[in-house]
C-alpha positions in Angstrom: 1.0 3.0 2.8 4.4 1.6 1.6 2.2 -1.5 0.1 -0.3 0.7 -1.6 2.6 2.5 -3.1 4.6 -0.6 -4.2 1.0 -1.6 -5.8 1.1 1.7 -7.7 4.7 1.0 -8.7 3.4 -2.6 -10.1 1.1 -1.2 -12.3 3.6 1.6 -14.3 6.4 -1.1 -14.2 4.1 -3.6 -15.6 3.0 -0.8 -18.8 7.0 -0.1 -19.2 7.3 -3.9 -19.4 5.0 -4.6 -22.4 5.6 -1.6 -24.3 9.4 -2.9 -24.4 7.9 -6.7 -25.0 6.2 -4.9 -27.8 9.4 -3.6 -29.0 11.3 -6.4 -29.1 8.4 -8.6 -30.6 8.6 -6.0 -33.1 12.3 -6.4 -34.0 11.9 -10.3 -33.9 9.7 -10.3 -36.6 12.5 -8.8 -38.5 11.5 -5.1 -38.4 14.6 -4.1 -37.2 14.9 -0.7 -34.6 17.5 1.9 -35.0 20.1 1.3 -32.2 19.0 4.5 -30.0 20.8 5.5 -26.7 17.5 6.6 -25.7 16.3 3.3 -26.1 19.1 1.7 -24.8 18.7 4.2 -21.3 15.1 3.1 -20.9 16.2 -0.5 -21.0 18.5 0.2 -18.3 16.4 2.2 -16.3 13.8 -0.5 -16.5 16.2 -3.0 -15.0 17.4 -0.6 -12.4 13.9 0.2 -11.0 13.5 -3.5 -11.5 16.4 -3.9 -9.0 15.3 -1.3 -6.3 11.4 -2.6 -6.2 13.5 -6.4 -5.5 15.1 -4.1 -2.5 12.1 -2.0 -1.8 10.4 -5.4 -1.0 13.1 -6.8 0.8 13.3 -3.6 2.9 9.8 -4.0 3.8 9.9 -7.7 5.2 12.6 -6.5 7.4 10.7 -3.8 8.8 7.9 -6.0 9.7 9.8 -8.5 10.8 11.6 -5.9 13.5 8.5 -4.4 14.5 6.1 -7.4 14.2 3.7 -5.5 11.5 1.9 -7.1 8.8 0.2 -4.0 7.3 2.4 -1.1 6.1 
């Protein structure tokens, strides 16, 4: 279950990744973006859930290594 919903995770972080690709390709091709704290919070919220799938993970590979698992 916890694999199947870090797969499902994958795929929105993955969209959220190239829309913002998309949006600094955009800027580097010198159409510059309106500093926007909305855009600046999505940034960050990227990088946090970023951060907590790197723990999620980690999280995981402890719990099978304490209860000698390999599908969760």
């Amino acid at each position: 279950m916890a694999l199947k919903k870090m797969g499902e995770g994958d795929e929105y972080f993955v969209n959220g990744h190239r829309i913002h690709a998309v949006i600094i390709q955009t800027e580097a091709q010198g159409n510059k973006q309106e500093n926007s704290l909305l855009l600046i919070h999505a940034e960050d919220q990227l990088m946090n859930a970023e951060t907590c799938k790197i723990l999620a993970e980690e999280l995981i590979d402890v719990y099978r290594a304490l209860n000698n698992k390999q599908d969760i």
